[in-house]
C-alpha atoms as a printed R data frame, in Angstrom:
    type eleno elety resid chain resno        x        y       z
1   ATOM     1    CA   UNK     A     1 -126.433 -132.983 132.514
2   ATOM     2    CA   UNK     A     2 -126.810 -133.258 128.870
3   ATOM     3    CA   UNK     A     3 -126.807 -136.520 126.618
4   ATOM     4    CA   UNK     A     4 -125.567 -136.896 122.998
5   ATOM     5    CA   UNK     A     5 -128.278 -139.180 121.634
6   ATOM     6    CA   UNK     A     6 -125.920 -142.519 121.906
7   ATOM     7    CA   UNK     A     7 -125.529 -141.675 125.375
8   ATOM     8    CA   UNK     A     8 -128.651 -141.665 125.835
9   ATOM     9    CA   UNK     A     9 -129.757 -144.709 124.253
10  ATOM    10    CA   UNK     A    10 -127.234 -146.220 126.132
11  ATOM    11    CA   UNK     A    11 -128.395 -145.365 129.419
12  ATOM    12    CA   UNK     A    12 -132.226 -146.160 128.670
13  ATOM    13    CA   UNK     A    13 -130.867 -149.876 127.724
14  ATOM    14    CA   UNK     A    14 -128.595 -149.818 131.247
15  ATOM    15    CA   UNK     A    15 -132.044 -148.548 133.046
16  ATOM    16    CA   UNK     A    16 -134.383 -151.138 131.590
17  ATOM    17    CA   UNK     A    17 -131.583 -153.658 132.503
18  ATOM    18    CA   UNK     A    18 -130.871 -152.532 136.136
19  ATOM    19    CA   UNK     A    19 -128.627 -156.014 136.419
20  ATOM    20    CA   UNK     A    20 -126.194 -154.538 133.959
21  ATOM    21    CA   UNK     A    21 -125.472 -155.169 130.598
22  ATOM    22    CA   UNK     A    22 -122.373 -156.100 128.484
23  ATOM    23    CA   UNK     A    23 -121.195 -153.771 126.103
24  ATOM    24    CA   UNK     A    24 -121.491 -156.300 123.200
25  ATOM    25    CA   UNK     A    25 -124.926 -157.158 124.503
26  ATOM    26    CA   UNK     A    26 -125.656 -152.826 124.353
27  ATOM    27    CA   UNK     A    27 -124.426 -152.483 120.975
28  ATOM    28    CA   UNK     A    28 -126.576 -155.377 119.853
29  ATOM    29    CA   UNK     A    29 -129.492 -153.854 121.039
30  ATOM    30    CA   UNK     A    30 -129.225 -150.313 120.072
31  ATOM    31    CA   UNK     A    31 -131.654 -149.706 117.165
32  ATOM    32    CA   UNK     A    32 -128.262 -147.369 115.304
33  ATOM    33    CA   UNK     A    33 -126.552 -150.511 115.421
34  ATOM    34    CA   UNK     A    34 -123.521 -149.190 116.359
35  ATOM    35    CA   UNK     A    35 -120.019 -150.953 116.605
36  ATOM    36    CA   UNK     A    36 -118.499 -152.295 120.187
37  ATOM    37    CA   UNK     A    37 -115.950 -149.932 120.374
38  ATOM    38    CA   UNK     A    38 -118.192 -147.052 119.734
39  ATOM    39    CA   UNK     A    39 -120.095 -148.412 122.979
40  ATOM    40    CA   UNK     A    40 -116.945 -148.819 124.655
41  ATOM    41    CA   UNK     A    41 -116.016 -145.168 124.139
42  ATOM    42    CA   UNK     A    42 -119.532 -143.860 125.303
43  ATOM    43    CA   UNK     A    43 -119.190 -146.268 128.430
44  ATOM    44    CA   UNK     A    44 -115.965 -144.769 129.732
45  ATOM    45    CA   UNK     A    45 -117.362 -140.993 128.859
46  ATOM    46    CA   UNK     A    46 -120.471 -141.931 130.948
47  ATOM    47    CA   UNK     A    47 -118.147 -143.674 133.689
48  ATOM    48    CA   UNK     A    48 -116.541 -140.038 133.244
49  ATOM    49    CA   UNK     A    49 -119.496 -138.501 134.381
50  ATOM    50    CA   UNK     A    50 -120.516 -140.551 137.337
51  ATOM    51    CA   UNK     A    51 -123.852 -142.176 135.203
52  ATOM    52    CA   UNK     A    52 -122.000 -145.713 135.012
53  ATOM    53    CA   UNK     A    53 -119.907 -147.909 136.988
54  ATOM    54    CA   UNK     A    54 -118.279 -151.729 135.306
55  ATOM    55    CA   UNK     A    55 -117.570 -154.518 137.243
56  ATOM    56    CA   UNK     A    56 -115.444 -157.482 135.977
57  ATOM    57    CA   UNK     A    57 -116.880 -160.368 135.016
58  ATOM    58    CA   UNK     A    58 -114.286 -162.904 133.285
59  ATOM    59    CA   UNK     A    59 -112.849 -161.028 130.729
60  ATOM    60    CA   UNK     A    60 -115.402 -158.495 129.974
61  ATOM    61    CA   UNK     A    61 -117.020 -155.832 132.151
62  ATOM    62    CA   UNK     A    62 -120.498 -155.908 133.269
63  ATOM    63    CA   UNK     A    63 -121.831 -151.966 133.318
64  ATOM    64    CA   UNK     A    64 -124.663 -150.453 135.001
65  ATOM    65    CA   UNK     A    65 -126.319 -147.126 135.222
66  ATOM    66    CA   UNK     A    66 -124.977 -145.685 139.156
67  ATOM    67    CA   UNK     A    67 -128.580 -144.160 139.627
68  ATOM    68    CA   UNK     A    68 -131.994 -144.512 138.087
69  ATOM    69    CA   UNK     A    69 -133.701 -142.528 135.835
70  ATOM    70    CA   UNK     A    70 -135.646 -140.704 138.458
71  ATOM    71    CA   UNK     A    71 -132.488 -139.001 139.700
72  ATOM    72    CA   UNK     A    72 -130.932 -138.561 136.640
73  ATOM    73    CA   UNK     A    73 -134.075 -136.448 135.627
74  ATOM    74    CA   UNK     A    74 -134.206 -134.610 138.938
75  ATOM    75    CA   UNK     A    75 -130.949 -133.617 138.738
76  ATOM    76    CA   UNK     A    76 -131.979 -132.818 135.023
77  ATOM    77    CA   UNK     A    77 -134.607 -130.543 136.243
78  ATOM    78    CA   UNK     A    78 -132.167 -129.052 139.006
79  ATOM    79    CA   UNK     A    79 -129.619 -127.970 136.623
80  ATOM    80    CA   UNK     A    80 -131.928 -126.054 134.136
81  ATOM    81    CA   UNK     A    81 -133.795 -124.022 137.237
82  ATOM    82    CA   UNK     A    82 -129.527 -123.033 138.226
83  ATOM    83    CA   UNK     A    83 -129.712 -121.463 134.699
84  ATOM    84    CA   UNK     A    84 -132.402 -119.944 134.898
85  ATOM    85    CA   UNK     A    85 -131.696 -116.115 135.103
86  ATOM    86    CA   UNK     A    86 -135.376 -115.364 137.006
87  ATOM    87    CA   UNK     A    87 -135.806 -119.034 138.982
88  ATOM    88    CA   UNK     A    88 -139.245 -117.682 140.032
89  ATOM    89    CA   UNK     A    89 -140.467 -117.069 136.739
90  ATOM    90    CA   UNK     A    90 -138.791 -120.435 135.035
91  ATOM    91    CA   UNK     A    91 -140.949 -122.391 138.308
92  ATOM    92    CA   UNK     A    92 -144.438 -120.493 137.346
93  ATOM    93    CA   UNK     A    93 -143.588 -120.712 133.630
94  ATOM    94    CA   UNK     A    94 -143.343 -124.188 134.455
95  ATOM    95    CA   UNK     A    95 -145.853 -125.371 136.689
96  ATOM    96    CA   UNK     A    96 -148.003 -123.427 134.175
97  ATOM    97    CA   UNK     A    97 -147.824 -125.932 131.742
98  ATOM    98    CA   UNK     A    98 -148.165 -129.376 133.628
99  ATOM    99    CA   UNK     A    99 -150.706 -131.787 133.729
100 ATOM   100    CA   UNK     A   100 -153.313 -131.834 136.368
101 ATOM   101    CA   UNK     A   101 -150.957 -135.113 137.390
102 ATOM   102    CA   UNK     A   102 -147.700 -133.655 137.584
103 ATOM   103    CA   UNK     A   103 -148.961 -130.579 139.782
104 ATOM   104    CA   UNK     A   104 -150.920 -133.113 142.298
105 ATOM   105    CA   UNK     A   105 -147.275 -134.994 142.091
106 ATOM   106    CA   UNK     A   106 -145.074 -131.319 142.981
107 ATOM   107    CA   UNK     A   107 -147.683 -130.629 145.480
108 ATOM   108    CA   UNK     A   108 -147.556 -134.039 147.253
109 ATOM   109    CA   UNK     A   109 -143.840 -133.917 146.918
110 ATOM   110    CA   UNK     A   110 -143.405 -130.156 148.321
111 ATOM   111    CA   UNK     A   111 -145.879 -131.425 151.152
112 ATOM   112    CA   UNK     A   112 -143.920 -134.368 152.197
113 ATOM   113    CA   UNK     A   113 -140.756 -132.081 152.033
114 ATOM   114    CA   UNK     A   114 -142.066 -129.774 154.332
115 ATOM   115    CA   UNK     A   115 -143.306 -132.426 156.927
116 ATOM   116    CA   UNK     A   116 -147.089 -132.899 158.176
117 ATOM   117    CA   UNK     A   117 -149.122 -130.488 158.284
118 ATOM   118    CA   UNK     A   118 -150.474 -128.866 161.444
């Protein structure tokens, strides 16, 4: 899923503050500065999406990210490989240019996905 880039300084301030933030409190703290309403608006398109959920708290709403970042890049990664018109070739085009890191990470995930070995 793609982010416009207040969205997505929006949801790096909701992931660094897994407890939830007020939207006065997000606007404050975004470096563009931008006004409450403008938050407001992003908050209900991300609601939209499934990225936030609000809780009341007094008169206000208390919002925080549905999922962490992890899964919001997975499903990131997921999407572009569905686009992909040759998936095999998009997956060696990619693991092609990965650290040493992130391959040891794909092959300890694939391994654990697959069970123990025999």
């Amino acid at each position: 899923m793609q982010l416009g880039n207040l969205e997505r300084s929006v949801m790096e301030a909701l992931w660094r503050h897994p407890q939830g933030m007020f939207a006065h409190d997000l606007a404050a703290g975004l470096p563009s500065r931008p006004a409450v309403t403008t938050v407001l608006t992003v908050l209900m398109r991300l609601a939209n999406k499934g990225m936030v959920a609000r809780e009341r708290v007094g008169r206000a709403h208390l919002y925080k990210a549905t999922a962490g970042k992890d899964a919001f890049v997975a499903e990131a990664m997921r999407a572009a490989l569905a686009e992909a018109g040759d998936m095999a070739a998009a997956v060696q085009r990619f693991v092609g240019t990965v650290t040493p890191e992130v391959a040891a990470a794909l092959r300890e995930a694939l391994e654990e996905q697959d069970g123990p070995a025999r």
